[in-house]
C-alpha positions as CSV (number, residue, x, y, z in Angstrom):
1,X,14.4,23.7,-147.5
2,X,13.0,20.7,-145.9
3,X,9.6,19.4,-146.3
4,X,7.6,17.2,-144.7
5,X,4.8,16.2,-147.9
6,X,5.8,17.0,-151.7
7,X,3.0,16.2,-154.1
8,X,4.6,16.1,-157.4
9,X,3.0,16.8,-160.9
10,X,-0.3,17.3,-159.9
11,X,-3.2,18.8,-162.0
12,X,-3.6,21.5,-160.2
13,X,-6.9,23.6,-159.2
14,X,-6.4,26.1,-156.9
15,X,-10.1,27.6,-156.2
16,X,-8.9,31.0,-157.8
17,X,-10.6,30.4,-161.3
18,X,-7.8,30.5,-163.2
19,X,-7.0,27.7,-165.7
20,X,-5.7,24.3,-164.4
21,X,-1.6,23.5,-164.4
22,X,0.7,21.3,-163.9
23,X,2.6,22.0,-160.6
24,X,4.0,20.8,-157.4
25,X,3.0,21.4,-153.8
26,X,5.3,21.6,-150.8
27,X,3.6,21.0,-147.2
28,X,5.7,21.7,-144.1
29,X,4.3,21.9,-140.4
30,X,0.5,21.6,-141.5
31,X,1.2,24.3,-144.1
32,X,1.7,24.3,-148.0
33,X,5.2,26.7,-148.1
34,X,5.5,26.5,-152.0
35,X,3.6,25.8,-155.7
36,X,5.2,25.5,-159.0
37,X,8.2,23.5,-159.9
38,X,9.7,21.6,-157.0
39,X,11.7,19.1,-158.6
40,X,14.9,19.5,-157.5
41,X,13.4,20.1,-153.8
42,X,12.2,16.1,-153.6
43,X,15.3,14.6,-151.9
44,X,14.3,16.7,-149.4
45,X,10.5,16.3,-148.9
46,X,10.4,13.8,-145.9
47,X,7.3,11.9,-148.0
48,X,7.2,12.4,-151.9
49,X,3.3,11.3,-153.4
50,X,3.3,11.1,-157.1
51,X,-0.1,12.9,-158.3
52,X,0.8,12.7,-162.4
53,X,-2.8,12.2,-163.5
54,X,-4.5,13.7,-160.2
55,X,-5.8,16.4,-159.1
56,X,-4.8,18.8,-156.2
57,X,-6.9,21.5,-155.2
58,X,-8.3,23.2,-151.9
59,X,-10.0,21.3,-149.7
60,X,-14.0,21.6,-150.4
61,X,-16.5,23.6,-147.9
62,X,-19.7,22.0,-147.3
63,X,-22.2,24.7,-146.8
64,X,-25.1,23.1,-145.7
65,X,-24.3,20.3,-143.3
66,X,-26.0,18.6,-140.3
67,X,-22.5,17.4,-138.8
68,X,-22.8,19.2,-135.6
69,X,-23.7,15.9,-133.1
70,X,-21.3,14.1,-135.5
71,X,-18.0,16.3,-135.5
72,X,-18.2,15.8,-130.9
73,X,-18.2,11.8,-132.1
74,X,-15.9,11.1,-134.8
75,X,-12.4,12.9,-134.8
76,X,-12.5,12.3,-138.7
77,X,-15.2,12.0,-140.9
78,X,-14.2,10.2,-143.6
79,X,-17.4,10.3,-145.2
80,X,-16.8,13.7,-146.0
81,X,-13.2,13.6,-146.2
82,X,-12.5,10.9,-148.3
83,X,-14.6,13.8,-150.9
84,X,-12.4,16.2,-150.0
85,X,-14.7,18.0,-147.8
86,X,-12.4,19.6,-145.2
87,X,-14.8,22.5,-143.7
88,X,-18.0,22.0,-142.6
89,X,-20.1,25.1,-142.2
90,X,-22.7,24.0,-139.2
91,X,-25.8,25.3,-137.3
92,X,-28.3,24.9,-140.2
93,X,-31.8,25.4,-140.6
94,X,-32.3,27.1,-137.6
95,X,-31.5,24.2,-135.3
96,X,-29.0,23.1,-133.8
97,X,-27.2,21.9,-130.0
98,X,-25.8,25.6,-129.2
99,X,-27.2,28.3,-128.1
100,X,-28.8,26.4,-125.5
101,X,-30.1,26.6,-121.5
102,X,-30.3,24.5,-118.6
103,X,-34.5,24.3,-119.1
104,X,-33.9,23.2,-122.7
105,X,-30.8,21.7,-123.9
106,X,-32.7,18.0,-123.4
107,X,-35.3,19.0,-125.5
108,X,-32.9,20.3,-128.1
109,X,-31.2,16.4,-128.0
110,X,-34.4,15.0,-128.7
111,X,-35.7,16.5,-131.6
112,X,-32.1,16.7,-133.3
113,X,-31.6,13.2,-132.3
114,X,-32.8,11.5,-135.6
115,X,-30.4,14.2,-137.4
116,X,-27.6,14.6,-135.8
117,X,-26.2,11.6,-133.7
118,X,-25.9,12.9,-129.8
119,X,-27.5,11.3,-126.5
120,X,-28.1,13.1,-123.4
121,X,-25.3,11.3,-122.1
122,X,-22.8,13.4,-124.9
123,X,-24.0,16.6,-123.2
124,X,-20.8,18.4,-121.0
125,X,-22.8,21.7,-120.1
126,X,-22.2,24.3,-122.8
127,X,-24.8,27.4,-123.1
128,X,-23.2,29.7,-126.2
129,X,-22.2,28.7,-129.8
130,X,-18.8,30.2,-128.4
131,X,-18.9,27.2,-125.9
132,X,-19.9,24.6,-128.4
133,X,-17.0,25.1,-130.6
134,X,-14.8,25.2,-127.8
135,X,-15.4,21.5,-127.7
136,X,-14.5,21.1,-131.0
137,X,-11.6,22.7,-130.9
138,X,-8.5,20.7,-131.5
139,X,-11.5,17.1,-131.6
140,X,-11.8,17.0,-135.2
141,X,-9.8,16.8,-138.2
142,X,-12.2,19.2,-140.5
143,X,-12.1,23.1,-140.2
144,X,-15.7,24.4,-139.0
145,X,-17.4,27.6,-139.0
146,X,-20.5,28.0,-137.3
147,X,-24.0,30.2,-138.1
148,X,-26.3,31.1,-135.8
149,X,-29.5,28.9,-135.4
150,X,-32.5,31.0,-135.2
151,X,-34.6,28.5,-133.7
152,X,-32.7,28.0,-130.9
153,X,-32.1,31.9,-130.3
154,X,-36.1,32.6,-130.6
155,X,-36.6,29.6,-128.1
156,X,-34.0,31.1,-125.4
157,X,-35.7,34.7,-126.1
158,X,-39.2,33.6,-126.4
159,X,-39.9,29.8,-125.5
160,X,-41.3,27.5,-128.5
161,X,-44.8,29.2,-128.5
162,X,-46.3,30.8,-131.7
163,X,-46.8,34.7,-129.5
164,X,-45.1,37.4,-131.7
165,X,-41.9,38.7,-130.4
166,X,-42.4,41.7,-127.4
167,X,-39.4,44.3,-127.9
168,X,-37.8,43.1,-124.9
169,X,-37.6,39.7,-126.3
170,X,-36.0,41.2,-129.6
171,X,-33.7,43.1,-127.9
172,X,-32.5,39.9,-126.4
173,X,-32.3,38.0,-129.7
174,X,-30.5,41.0,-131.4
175,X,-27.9,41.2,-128.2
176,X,-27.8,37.3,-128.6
177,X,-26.4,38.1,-132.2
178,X,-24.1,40.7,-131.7
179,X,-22.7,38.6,-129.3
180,X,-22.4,35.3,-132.1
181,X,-21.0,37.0,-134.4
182,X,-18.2,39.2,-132.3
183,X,-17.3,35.1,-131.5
184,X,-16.6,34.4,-134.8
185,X,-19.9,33.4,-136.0
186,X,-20.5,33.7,-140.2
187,X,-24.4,34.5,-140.3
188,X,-28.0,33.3,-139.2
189,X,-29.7,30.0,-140.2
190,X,-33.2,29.6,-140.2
191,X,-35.6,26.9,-141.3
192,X,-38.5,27.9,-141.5
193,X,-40.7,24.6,-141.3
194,X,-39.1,23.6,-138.2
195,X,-39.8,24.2,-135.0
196,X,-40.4,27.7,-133.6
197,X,-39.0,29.6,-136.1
198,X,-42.2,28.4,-138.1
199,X,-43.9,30.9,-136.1
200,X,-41.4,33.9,-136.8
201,X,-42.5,36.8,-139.3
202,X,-40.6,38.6,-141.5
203,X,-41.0,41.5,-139.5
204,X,-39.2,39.9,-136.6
205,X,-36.7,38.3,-139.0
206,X,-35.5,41.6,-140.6
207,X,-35.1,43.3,-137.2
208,X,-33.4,40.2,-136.0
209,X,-30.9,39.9,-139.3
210,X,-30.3,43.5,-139.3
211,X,-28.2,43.0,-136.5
212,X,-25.6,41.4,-138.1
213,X,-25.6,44.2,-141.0
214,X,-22.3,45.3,-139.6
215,X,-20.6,42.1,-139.5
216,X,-21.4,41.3,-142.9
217,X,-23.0,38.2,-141.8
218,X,-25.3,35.8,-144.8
219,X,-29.1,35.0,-143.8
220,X,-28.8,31.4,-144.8
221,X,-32.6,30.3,-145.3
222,X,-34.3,26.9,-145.3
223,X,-37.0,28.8,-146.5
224,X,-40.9,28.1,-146.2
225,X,-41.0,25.1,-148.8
226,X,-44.9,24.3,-147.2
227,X,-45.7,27.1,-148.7
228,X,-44.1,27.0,-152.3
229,X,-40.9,27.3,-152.9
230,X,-41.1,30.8,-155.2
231,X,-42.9,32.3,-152.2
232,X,-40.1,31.3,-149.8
233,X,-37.6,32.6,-152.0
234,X,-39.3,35.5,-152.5
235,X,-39.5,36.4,-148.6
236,X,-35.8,35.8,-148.1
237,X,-35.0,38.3,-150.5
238,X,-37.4,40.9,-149.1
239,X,-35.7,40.0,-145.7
240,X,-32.2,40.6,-146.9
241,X,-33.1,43.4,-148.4
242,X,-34.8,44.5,-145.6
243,X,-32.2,44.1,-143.4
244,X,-29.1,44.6,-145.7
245,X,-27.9,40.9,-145.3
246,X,-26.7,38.6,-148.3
247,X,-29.3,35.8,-149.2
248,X,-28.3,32.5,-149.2
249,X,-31.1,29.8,-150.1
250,X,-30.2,26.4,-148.8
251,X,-30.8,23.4,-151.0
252,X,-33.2,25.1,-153.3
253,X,-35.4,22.6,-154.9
254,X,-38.5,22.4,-157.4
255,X,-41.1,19.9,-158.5
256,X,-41.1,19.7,-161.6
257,X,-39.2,21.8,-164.8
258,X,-42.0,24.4,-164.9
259,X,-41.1,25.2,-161.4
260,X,-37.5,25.2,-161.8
261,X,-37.8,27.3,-164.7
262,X,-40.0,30.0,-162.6
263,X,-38.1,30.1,-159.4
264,X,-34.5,30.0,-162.1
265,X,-36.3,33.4,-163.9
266,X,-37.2,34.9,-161.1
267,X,-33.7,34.7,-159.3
268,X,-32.1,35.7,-162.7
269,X,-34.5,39.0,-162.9
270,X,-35.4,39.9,-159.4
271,X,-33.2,38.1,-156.7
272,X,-29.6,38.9,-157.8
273,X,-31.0,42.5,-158.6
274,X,-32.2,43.0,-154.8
275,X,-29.9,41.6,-152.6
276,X,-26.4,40.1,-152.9
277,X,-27.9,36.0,-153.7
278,X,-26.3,32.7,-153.7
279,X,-27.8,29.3,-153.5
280,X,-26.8,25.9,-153.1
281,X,-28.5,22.4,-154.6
282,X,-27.7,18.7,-153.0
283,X,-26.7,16.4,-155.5
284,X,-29.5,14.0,-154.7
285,X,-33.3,13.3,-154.9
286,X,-34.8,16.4,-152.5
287,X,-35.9,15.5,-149.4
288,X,-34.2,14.3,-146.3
289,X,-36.0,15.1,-142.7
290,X,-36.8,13.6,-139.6
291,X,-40.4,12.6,-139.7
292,X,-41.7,14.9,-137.2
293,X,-41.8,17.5,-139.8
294,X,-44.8,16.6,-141.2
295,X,-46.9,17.1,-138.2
296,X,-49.4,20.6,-137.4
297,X,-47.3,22.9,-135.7
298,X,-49.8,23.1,-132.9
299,X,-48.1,19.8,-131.8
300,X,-44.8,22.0,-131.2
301,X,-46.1,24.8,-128.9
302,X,-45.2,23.4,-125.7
303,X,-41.4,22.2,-127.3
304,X,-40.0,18.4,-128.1
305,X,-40.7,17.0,-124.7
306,X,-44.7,18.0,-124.9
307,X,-45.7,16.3,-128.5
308,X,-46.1,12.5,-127.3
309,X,-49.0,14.3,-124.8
310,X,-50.3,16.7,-128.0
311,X,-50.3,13.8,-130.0
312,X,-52.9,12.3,-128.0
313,X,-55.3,14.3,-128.2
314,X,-58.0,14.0,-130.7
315,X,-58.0,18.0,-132.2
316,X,-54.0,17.6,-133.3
317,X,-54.8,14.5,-135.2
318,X,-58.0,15.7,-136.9
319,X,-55.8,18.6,-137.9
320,X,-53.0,15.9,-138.6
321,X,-55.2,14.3,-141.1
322,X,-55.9,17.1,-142.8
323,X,-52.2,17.9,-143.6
324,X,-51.4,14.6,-144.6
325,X,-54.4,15.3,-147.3
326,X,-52.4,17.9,-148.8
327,X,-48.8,17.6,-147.9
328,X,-46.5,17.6,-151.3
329,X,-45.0,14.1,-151.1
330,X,-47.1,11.4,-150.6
331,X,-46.4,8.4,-147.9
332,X,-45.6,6.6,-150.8
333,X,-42.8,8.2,-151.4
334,X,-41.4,9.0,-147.2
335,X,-39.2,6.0,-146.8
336,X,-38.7,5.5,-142.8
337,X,-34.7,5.3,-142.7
338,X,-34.0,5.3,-138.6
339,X,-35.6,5.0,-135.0
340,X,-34.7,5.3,-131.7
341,X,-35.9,2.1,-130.3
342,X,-34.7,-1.4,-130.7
343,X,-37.9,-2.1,-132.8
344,X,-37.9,0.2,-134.9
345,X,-35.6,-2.1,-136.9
346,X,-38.7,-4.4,-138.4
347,X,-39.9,-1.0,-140.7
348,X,-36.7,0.9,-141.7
349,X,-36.6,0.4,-145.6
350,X,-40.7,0.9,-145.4
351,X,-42.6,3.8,-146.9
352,X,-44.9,5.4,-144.5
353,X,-47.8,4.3,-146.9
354,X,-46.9,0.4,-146.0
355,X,-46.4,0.9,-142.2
356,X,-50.0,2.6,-142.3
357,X,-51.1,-0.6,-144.5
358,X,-50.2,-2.9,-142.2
359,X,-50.8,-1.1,-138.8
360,X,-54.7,-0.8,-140.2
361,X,-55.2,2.4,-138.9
362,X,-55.7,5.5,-140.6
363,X,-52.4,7.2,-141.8
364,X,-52.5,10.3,-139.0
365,X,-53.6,7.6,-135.9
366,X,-50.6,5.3,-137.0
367,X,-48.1,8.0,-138.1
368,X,-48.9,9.4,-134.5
369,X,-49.0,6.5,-132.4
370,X,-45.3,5.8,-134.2
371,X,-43.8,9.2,-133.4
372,X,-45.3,8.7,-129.7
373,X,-43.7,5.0,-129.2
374,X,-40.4,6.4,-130.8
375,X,-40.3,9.5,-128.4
376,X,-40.3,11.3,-131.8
């Protein structure tokens, strides 16, 4: 039999759980034909790699990722790949470029534009999240699979005010996920600090999820952090269970050991006893965000395109100021990585305490004034 790729004495791994081994791989038209002893099958393997020492094993899935803007750019992201990241599980938190309208697909490209990489320019006219991975299809070298961003469902349904849901609009949302997940798509995302969806309750979450009972789709949850992170966890599992979804928390996180402990027992008594309960954990410090997060929520009503305007006036700041009183990581320790305009380049690398130092206003005045002159 010919191959085109033998890998040859490999450690190998193979993502069942059972115990590593020596053995051989055999690829042939994008697809491994044969494992175990291949020796005498090398003369004809078009390319031989010699892995003695190595490792093989399945390419790695990434299951919280913010590649969406990136995957339309970059055929192969070797960031990811060169880790051995080949599928990247997309739509997270809630937000995302698909499902989106004609009335609001630029104001999705703004506020995902410190996040996720694409101009209004990168836009080709896609509505559904069918549409959206139609355009990836066949433009990247990773495997993707897609959830459902609440946000941007709500939005379409119910535009980015805080009103509670009419039954007209739910009906819409639920339709909207029937019609995700018959696509192909694996579950919802929310995030429930970002935009819009901050305004959802767990009443209109459960009867939102519930509709994707029959696909067996996961409610993957950014979950309300602002509010502690126990409590978050806690109402994801009272909305899976709810709705009889699997519960997975994305990038749980704690503040100190005492809290780790607490959230760690309740998930170990409680959680994996009320609904089926995963989690996963980036292997860095926690926090990574666009900087718009830490305003009131009030500056959201109106969408992305109407903060620079809320930002101006002098109730959002007040309110502004208050938050920034008792909001769990001080500027100290918010480092501003990225902006949008060509001078924003003179305070990347600063923490948001120093660019309020040296602007010499108070911290919600400069912090707003920045967002505003960045376009967020």
């Amino acid at each position: 039999m010919f191959f085109d790729l033998l890998i040859r004495g490999a450690k190998l791994i193979d993502g069942t759980g059972a115990p590593a081994r020596r053995a051989d791989v055999a690829i042939a038209r994008e697809r491994i034909l044969a494992v175990g002893d291949l020796a005498a099958e090398a003369a004809s393997a078009a390319r031989v790699i010699d892995a003695a020492g190595l490792v093989a094993a399945p390419g790695f899935i990434d299951v919280h990722t913010h590649s969406d803007g990136w995957l339309c750019k970059i055929p192969n992201l070797v960031a990811k790949t060169s880790q051995g990241f080949t599928t990247e599980v997309l739509m997270s938190d809630g937000i995302s470029y698909a499902p989106v309208s004609e009335s609001n697909w630029r104001q999705w490209f703004v506020y995902l534009r410190a996040l996720n990489g694409l101009e209004l320019s990168d836009y080709s006219g896609w509505r559904t999240i069918a549409d959206y991975m139609a355009v990836l299809d066949g433009r990247t070298a990773q495997n993707v699979a897609a959830q459902i961003p609440y946000a941007n469902l709500r939005v379409l349904a119910a535009g980015w005010g805080r009103a509670p849901l009419d039954d007209t609009q739910t009906n819409l949302m639920r339709r909207a996920v029937e019609q995700a997940m018959d696509a192909g798509a694996v579950g919802i995302s929310t995030g429930l600090d970002y935009v819009s969806q901050c305004f959802a309750t767990i009443d209109e979450l459960v009867e939102v999820c519930s509709a994707m009972h029959s696909w067996g789709g996961i409610y993957a949850t950014h979950v309300r952090y602002k509010k502690g992170t126990l409590g978050g966890v806690r109402e994801a599992v009272e909305i899976g269970r709810r709705a009889d979804v699997p519960v997975h928390i994305s990038h749980l996180k704690a503040g100190s050991t005492a809290e780790a402990d607490e959230i760690l027992s309740y998930i170990d008594r409680v959680a994996v006893n009320e609904v089926d309960f995963s989690f996963d954990v980036y292997p860095y410090l926690a926090g990574s965000t666009m900087l718009h997060y830490i305003l009131p929520y009030e500056a959201w009503e109106d969408g992305p395109l109407g903060v620079p305007a809320k930002l101006v006036r002098q109730d959002i700041r007040a309110k502004f100021a208050t938050l920034l009183e008792i909001f769990p990581a001080p500027l100290e320790r918010i480092v501003l990585a990225w902006g949008a305009s060509k001078s924003s380049t003179q305070y990347v690398g600063q923490t948001a305490a120093d660019y309020v130092a040296r602007s010499g206003k108070r911290a919600a005045d400069a912090l707003a004034d920045l967002l505003i002159a960045e376009n967020l």
